[in-house]
N, C-alpha and C positions, 0 to 999 in steps of 0.2 A: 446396505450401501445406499439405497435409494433413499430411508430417512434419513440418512445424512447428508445426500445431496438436497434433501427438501427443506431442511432446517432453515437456512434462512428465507424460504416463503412463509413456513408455519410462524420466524420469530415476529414476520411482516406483520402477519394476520393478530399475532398476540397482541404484541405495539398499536397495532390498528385502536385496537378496546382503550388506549387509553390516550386519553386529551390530553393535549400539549406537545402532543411529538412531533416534532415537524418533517415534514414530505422530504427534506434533506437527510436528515438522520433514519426515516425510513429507507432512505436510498443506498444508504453506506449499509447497514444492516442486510440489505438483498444483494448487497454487490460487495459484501465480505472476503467473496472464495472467487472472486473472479481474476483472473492472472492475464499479464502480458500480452502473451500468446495466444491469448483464446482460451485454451488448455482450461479452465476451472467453471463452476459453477454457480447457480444453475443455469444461465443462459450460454453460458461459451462466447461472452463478451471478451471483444480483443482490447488493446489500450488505444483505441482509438473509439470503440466505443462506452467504453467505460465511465463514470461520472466523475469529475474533477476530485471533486469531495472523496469518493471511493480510493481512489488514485491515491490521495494524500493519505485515507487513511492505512488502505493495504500496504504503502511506502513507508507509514509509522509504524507500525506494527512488525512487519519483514527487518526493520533497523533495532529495533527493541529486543525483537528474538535473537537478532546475531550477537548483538550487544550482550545480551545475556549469558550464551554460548560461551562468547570469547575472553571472559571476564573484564570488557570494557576497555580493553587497554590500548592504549594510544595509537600505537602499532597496528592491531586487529582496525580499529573503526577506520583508521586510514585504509586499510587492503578493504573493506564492508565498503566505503565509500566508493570509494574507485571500483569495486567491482558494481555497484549499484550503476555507477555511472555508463559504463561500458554495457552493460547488460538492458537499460533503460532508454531506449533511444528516438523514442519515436511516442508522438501521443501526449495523452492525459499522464501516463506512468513518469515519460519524458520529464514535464510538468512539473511532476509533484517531487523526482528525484533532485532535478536543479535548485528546487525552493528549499528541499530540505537541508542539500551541500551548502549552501547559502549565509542559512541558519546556523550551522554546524564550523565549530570554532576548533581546531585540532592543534597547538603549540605552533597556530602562525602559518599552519600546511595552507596553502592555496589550494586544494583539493575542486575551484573549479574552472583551476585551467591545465588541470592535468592532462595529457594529449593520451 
């Protein structure tokens, strides 16, 4: 359990070894598994202090999988949206879920003024 919680310091350290990576994309790489809540790792960063970048990416990533899950269908990424939305409320996560509803085109759903 603990090299799994270490993994993204160790992929830090690997990444380190090579030129061109930039200190932003080191930063989503250590801040992977960090959630919401706190709850994730390794630091037990909350969405407030989490990195923008990170945010956006755990947010792509969390839509990707459900997306996947649900077979994509129209329906599902509406209830995936909205629950992002309701469950996302505060912070950097905040942030990154608004930008992504934003983005995100559904048969004309307004998806982000849903109360």
């Amino acid at each position: 359990q603990n090299e799994i919680k270490d993994h993204p310091l160790k992929a830090v350290e690997l990444l380190g070894k090579i030129a061109g990576i930039s200190k932003d994309a080191m930063t989503i790489v250590k801040q992977h598994h960090e959630q919401y809540d706190g709850s994730g790792f390794p630091y037990g960063l909350n969405h407030q202090e989490i990195h923008p970048l990170a945010a956006v990416f755990n947010i792509s990533h969390e839509v990707a999988y459900y997306t996947c899950l649900s077979g994509a269908s129209t329906l599902q990424m509406k209830s995936i949206l909205e629950n992002m939305k309701d469950k996302y409320t505060a912070g950097n996560y905040k942030s990154a879920t608004e930008a992504l509803i934003n983005i995100i085109s559904i048969d004309d759903y307004d998806i982000a003024n849903v109360s």
